[in-house]
N, C-alpha and C positions, 0 to 999 in steps of 0.2 A: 361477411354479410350481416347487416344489422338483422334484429329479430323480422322486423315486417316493417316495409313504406308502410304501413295503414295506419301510423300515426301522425303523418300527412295531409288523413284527410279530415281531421278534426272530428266530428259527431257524424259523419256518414263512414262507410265503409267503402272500401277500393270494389268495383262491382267487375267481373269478370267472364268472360262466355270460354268452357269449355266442348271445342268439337271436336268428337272421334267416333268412329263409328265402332273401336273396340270398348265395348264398356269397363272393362278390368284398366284399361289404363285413362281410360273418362274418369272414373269412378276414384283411381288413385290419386289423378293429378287434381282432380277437382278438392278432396280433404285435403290436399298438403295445401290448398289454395287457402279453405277454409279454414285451417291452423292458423294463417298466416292475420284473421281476421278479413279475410274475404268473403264479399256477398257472390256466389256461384249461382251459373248458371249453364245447366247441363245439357249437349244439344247431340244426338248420335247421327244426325245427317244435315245436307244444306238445307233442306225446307225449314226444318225444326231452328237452324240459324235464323233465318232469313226471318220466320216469325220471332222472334225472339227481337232481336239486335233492334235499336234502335239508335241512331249517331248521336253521339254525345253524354249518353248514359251507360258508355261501359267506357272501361279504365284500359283494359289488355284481352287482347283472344287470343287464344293456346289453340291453335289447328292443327288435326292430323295432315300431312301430305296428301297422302292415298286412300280418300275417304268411301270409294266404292267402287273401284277399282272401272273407273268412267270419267275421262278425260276431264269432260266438264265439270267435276266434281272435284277436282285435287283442288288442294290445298291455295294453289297460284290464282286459280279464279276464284274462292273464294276473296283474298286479298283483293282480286282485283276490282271486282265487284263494290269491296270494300269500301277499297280509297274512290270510287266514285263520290261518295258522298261525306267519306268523314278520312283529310287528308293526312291528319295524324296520330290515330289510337294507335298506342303499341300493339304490333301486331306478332307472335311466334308460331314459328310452324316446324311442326318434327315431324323425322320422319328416317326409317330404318332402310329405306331402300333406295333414296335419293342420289343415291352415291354408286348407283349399280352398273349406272349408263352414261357415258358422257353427257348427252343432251340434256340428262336432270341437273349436272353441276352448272352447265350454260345456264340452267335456266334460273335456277338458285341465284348465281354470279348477278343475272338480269335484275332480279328480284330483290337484292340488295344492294343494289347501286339506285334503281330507280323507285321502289315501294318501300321501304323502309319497313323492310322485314329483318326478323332477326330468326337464325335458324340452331335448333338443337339436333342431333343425330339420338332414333331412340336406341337404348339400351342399357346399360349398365349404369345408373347415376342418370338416365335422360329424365325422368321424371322434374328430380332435384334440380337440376338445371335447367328445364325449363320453364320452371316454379320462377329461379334465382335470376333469371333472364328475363320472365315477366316486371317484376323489379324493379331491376337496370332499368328496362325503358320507358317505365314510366315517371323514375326518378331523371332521367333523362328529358322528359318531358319538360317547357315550359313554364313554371310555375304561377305566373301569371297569369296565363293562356287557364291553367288548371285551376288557378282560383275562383275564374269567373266560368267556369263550367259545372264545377261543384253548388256555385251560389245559385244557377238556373237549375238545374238538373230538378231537385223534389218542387218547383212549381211542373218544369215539363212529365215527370213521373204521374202528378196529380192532376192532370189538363186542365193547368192553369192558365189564364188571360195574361198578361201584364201589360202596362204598359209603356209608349214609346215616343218617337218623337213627333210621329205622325199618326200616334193614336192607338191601336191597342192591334198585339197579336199573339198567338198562342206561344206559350214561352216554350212548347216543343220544337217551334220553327224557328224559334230565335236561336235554341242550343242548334238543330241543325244548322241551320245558317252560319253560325259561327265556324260549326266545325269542319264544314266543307271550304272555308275558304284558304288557300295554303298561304298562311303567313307564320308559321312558324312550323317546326318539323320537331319531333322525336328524336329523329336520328341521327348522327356522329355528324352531318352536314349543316345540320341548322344553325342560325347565326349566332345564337346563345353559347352553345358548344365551340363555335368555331371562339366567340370572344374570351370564353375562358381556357380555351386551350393559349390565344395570344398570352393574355394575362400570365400563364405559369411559365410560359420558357421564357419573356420577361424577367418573373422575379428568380428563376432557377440560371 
């Protein structure tokens, strides 16, 4: 794995939301983020997301599963909630107990076929790997899609006006707008992916 995507992103930083309700592994994944030249941000339940997140002005979120031990809270609605409005931030979600019960691997299985989640199991190296998997999918990501989110992002940060073709609107509606609309995906399905994978068994 290269040192850090965050040279990617030219003069801004890759910006990130870590949430978990255990602070010692908030707290851990968040500096290995910020090693990496990531702008963090720290959140130990969904309200604290929810105020935070804003579509289009974060790169990757790192979710606990099992955030308060309250249905509504895991991990899956958070995503789900998500991709309401922004259909393709990388999204990771770990979690030490997912595996306890069949229902959680169904629903994991759900979750990866249709949200484009990507999942780490905590424990031994979960950290590391769910730092290295943040990454992945943002490197995975678009790049065109990412260039012109980057170029809105610090007017929508500074509520900025811009304008348009029909006259002028807040450049935070515009980054939203963009990013809820699904024309391109993250994950292993989307058509960029699907054209370089034709591309290499082509030339292989």
């Amino acid at each position: 794995m290269r040192k850090s995507i965050a040279k990617e992103f030219g003069d801004q930083r890759p910006r990130a939301i870590v949430l978990d309700d255990n602070p010692n592994a908030r707290k851990m994944t968040a500096r290995r983020l910020r090693n990496k030249k990531f702008h963090v941000i720290e959140c130990a339940n969904p309200a604290a997301f929810h105020a935070e997140w804003i579509p289009g002005t974060i790169d990757v979120i790192v979710s606990d599963w099992d955030l308060s031990h309250e249905p509504d809270d895991d991990g899956d609605r958070i995503l789900a909630s998500v991709r309401k409005r922004d259909w393709d931030v990388p999204f990771v979600l770990v979690s030490g107990k997912l595996y306890e019960a069949t229902q959680r691997a169904e629903v994991l299985e759900h979750l990866l076929e249709s949200q484009g989640a990507g999942f780490v199991r905590r424990g031994a190296n979960g950290i590391k790997l769910a730092c290295d998997l943040a990454e992945d999918l943002i490197e995975r990501r678009d790049l065109v899609l990412l260039k012109v989110i980057l170029a809105l992002r610090p007017a929508a940060l500074a509520g900025a006006v811009i304008p348009t073709t029909s006259g002028q609107q807040s450049a935070r509606e515009a980054l939203e707008d963009l990013v809820s609309k699904p024309a391109v995906s993250h994950d292993a399905g989307r058509p960029l992916a699907i054209a370089r994978k034709n591309k290499a068994k082509a030339l292989g």
